[in-house]
Every structure is written in structure tokens, then in C-alpha cells.
C-alpha positions in Angstrom: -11.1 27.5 -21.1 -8.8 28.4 -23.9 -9.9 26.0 -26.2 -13.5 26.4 -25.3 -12.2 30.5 -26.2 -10.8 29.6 -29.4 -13.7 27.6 -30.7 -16.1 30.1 -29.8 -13.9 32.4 -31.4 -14.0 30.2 -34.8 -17.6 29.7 -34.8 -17.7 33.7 -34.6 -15.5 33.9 -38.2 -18.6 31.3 -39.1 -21.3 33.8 -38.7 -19.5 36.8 -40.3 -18.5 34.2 -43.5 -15.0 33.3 -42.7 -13.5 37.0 -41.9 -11.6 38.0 -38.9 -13.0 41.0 -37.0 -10.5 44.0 -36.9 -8.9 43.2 -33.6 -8.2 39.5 -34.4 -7.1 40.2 -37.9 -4.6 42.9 -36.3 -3.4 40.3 -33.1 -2.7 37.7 -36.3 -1.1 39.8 -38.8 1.2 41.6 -35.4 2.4 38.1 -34.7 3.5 37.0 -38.3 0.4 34.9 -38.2 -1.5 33.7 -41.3 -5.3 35.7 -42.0 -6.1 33.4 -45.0 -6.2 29.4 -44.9 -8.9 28.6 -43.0 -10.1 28.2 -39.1 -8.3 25.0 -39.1 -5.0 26.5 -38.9 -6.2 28.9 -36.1 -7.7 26.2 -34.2 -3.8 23.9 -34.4 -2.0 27.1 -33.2 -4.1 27.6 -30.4 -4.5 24.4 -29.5 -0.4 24.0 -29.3 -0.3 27.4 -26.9 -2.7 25.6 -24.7 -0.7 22.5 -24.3 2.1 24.4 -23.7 0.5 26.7 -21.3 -0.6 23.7 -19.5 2.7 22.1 -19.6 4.4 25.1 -17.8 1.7 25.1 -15.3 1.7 21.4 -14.4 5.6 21.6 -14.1 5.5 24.2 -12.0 3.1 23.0 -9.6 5.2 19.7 -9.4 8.5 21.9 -8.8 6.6 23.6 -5.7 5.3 20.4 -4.1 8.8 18.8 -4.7 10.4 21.6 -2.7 7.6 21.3 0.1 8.6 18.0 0.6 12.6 18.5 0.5 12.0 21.5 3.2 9.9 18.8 5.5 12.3 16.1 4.9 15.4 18.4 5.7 16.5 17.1 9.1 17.2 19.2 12.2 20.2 18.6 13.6 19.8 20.8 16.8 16.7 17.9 17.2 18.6 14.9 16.3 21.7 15.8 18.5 19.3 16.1 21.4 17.6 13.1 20.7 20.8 11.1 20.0 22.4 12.5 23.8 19.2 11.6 25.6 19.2 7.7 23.9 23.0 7.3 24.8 23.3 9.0 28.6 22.8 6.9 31.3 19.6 7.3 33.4 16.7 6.1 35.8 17.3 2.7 34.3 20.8 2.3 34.6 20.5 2.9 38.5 18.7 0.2 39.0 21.7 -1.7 38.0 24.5 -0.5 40.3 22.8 -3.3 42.4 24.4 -5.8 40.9 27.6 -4.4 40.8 30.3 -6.0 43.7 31.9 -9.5 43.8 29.6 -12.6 44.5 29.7 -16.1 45.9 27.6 -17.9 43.7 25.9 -21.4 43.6 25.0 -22.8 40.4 22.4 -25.4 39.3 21.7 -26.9 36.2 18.9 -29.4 35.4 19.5 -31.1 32.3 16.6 -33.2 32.4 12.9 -32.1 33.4 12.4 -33.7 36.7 15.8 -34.8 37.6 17.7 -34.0 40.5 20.0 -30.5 39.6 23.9 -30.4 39.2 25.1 -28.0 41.9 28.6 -26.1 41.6 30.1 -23.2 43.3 32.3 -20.6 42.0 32.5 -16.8 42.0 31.8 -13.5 40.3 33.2 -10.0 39.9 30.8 -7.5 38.3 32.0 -3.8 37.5 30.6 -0.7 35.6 32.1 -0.3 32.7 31.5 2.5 29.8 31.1 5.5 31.9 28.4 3.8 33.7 26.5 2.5 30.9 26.6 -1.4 31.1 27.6 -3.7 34.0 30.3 -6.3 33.3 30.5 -9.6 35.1 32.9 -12.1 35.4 32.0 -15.8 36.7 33.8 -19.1 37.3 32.9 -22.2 38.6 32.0 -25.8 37.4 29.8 -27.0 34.7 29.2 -30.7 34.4 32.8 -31.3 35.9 34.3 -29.2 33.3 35.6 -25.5 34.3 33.4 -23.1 33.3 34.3 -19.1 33.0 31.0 -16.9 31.2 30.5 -13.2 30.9 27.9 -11.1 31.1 27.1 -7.3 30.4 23.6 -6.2 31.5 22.0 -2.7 30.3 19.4 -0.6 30.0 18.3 0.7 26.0 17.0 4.2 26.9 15.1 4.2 23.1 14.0 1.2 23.0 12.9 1.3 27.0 13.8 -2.1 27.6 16.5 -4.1 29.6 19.4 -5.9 27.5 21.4 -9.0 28.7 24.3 -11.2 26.5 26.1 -13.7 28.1 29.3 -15.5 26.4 30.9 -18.5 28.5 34.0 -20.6 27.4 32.1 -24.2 27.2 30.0 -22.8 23.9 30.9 -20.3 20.4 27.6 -18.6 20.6 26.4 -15.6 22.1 23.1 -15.6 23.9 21.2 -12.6 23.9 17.5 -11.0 25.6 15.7 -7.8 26.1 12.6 -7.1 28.4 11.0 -5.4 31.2 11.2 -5.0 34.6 8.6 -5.6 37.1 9.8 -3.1 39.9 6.8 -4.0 42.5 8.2 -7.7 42.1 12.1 -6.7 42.5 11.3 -9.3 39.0 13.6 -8.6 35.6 12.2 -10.5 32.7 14.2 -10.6 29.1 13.3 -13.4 26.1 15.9 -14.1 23.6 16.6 -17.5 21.6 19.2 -20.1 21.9 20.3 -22.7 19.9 20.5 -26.0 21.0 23.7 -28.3 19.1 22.7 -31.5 21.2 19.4 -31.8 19.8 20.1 -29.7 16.9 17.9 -27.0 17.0 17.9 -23.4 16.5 16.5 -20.2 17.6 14.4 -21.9 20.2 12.7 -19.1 22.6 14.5 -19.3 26.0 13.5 -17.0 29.0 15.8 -15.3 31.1 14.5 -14.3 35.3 16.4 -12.4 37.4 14.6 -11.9 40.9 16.4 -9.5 43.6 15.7 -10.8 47.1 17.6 -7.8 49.0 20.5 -5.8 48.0 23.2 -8.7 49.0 21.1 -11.2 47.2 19.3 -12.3 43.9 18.8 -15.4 41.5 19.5 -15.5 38.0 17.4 -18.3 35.9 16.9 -19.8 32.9 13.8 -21.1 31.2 13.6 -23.2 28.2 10.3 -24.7 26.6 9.0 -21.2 26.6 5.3 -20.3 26.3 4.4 -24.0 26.1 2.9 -26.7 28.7 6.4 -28.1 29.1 8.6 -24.7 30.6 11.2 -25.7 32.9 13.9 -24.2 34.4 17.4 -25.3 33.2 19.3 -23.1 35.3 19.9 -20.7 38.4 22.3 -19.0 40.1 22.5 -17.5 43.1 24.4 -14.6 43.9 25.1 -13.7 47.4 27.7 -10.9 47.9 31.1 -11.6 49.1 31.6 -10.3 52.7 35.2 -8.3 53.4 
């Protein structure tokens, strides 16, 4: 609009022969300004106030949307305090769990072929809260292909993610085994997937599928599956837990 101003402006000095009209000859000679040399002087000066102008405008527009988006980006930390206390206090999902907490008799089996009769052991368990109620603890031993075997578990609930966690480290292995799912509560039915690695056959990160089916509140099975999602799933292990009596 300036420029369109100063131009029409110019082709005005045209039509009166190259003279300013009083007012513009003042405005130039009040701001040191040359009358004399010509409209193409005019036009460069004008032209450089406009670019500038523009400049300043641009600038400041980008200054306001920068601060619009640093005032939506600041975080609330009334919010995020509430958000973080609700993800790490116990709740609805972690009472499902006492359950399992108690010591168990325990009977495990292990197939390691499809098909093949199962290796049967017994042993016990000890399982505890521990964390202020936020993770049960267990403690098993008993025999594992004629070897002693001791594992430990910790099962939890993840109130973000809305999901049940399990790990499981034992002393016959360096690896920790891991899964996270749902639970079917109609079923009594807790299902987590997680991988495993396999040094026998040498392979790794092969999806395994952990089951853990409550038959009444002094009795459930734990299993394993391996061969996930294909035609060849099989269980590779169970236990059952039947608690101790006094």
C-alpha cells in the first residue's frame, strides 16, 4: 500500500512537470531530504521505509506467536504432581493381587518336547507385598531337570499404562524374562506376552506367553507358552500353587 502510495505520488510530480506540491516539498525539506534529483531518489527512500516497516511488523508478529507457544508449552505442575501421584499409588488393580500373596505348595511341570510326557517336581513358595503394597514378591524352590532350582517373581499392576506386569529371574539362567497384559476378570484369566531368548537353539526375542488362571482363592496355575500366535503353541510349563495349610 505504501509503495502503491509512493508511486502514485511520483506519477503526481509527472503531471505538474517534476515539482513537488507545497506539502511534500515541506515533509522533504523538514526531514533533511533532497527536493532536486529526480523521483528516482524519492522512489529508493521510500521504498527502504517500507521494507523496514515490514521488517518490524513481521518480527513482531513472530515475537507474539513465539510467546503463545512458550505460555502453552509452560507446564503445570499442580497438574503433573497430580497426575504423577495417581500413576504411582496403589489401586483397584493392585487388589486383585493380594490373592496371591501367602506361602504355596507347588507342583511344577515342564515339557521340553511337544508331545512328550512332562517332568514333574515339587517345591515351595513364599510370596509377600513389598513397596508399600505396590508389587508382590515371590520366592520359589524346587527341582528343574534334577538340578535345584530357586526363581523370583514380582507381579504388578502399571496404573498408566493400565496393564498387568510380571519378571521372573531364577538361578538356572542370566536373563530376565519379562510380560505385560490384561486381565480377563469374568475368566479369573491373567494374560501378559513378553519375549525370551532361547541359548539351546540360539534364538532370540522369541514371543512367549505367560497364563495365570485362579481357580479359587487357595488355588491357581501359572503357565507358559511358547510358539506363540502360530499353529505349533504349546505349553512348556505350569505350576500349580495350592496354599500351604497351618
Amino acid at each position: 500500500m505504501l509503495l502503491r502510495s509512493a508511486k502514485a505520488n511520483l506519477h503526481s510530480d509527472d503531471a505538474r512537470g517534476g515539482q513537488l506540491a507545497p506539502v511534500q516539498q515541506t515533509f522533504w525539506e523538514a526531514h533533511g531530504l533532497p527536493v532536486k534529483g529526480g523521483k528516482a531518489m524519492r522512489l529508493r527512500i521510500v521504498l527502504c521505509a517500507t521494507v523496514m516497516l515490514c521488517a518490524a511488523l513481521q518480527g513482531n508478529a513472530l515475537a507474539q506467536e513465539q510467546a503463545k507457544t512458550e505460555t502453552k508449552a509452560a507446564p503445570n505442575m499442580q497438574e503433573m504432581m497430580k497426575k504423577w501421584m495417581e500413576a504411582a499409588t496403589p489401586g483397584e488393580g493392585h487388589k486383585y493381587l493380594d490373592q496371591f500373596v501367602g506361602k504355596w505348595d507347588i507342583v511344577v511341570r515342564a515339557w521340553m518336547e511337544p508331545g512328550k510326557p512332562a517332568q514333574e517336581s515339587k517345591g515351595a513358595c513364599d510370596a509377600k507385598w513389598i513397596l508399600d503394597g505396590r508389587f508382590v514378591y515371590g520366592e520359589m524352590s524346587s527341582q528343574m531337570m534334577g538340578m535345584p532350582f530357586k526363581g523370583i517373581d514380582i507381579i504388578g499392576y502399571d496404573n498408566y499404562k493400565k496393564r498387568y506386569v510380571i519378571t521372573h529371574i531364577d538361578n538356572l539362567g542370566t536373563a530376565i524374562s519379562s510380560g505385560e497384559g490384561r486381565l480377563d476378570l469374568s475368566k479369573q484369566v491373567m494374560t501378559t506376552f513378553g519375549k525370551m531368548d532361547d541359548a539351546a537353539m540360539d534364538e532370540r526375542d522369541k514371543p512367549v506367553k505367560y497364563v495365570t488362571r485362579v481357580v479359587s482363592k487357595d488355588k491357581y496355575v501359572f503357565e507358559i507358552y511358547d510358539e506363540v500366535g502360530g499353529p505349533n503353541e504349546y505349553k512348556v510349563l505350569e505350576i500349580t500353587y495350592t496354599r500351604s495349610k497351618p
